[in-house]
TORKOL-4160 file (C-alpha; in steps of 0.2 Angstrom, whole numbers, padded with zeros to 4 digits, m for minus):
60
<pt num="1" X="0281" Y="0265" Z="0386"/>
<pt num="2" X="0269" Y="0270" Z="0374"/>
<pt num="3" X="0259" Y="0255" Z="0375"/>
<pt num="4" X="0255" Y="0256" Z="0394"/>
<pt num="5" X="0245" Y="0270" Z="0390"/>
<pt num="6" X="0234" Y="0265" Z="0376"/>
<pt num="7" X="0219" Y="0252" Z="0378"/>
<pt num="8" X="0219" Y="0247" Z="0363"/>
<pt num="9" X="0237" Y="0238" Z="0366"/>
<pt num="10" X="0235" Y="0220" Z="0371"/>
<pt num="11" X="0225" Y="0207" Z="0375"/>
<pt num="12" X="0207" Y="0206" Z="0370"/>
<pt num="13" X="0192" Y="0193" Z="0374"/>
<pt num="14" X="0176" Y="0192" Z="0363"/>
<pt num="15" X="0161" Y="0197" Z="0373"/>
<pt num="16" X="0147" Y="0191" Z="0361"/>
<pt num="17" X="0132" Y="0197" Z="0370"/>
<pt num="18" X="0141" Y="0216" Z="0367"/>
<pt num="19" X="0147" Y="0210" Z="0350"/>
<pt num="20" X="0138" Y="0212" Z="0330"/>
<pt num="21" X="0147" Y="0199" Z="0319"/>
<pt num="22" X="0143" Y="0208" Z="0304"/>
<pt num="23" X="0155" Y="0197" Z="0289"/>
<pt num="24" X="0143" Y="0181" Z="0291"/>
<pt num="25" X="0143" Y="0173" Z="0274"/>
<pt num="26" X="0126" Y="0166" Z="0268"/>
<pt num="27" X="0129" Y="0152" Z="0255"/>
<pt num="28" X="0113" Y="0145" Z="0246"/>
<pt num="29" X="0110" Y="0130" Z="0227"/>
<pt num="30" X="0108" Y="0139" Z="0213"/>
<pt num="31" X="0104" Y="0124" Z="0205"/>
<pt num="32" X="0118" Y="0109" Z="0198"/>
<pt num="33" X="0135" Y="0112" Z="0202"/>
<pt num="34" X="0133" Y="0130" Z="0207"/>
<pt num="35" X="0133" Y="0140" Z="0222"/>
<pt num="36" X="0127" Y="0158" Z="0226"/>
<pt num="37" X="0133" Y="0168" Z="0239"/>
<pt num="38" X="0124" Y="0183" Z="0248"/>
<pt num="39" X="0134" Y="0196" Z="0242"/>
<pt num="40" X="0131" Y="0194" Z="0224"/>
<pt num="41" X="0142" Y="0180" Z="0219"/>
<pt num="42" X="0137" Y="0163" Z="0211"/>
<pt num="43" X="0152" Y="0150" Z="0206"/>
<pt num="44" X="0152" Y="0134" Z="0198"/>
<pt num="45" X="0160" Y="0120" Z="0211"/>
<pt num="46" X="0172" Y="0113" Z="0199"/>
<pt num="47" X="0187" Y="0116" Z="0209"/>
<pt num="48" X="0195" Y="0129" Z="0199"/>
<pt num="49" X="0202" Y="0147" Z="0205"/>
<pt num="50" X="0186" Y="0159" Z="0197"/>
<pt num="51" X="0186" Y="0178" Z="0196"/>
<pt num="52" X="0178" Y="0185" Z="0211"/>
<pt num="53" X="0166" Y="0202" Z="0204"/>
<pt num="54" X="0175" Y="0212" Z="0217"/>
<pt num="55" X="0192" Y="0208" Z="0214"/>
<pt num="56" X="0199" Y="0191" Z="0224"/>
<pt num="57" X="0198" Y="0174" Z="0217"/>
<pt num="58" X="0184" Y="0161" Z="0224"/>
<pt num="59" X="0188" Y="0143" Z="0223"/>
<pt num="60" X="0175" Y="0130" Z="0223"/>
């Protein structure tokens, strides 16, 4: 009964004019075989799992 009450319960639609999509991921060469990503990464695409600086894994 809970639910009815609350609008945040249910289903929602993306209205993208009203909407920041903020976690957009910027990929750019950093020369060879490597990759560097806007948020302070750079991997080697090898396809190998490689330590992520702030905790997951990337794999390239």
């Amino acid at each position: 009964m809970w639910a009815a009450d609350d609008p945040f319960v249910g289903e929602w639609k993306l209205n993208p004019s009203k909407s920041k999509l903020s976690d957009e991921m910027k990929v750019e060469s950093a020369g060879g075989n490597k990759c560097a990503f806007d948020f302070g990464e750079t991997i080697v695409a090898d396809r190998t799992d490689q330590p992520g600086n702030f905790g997951p894994a990337l794999i390239a």
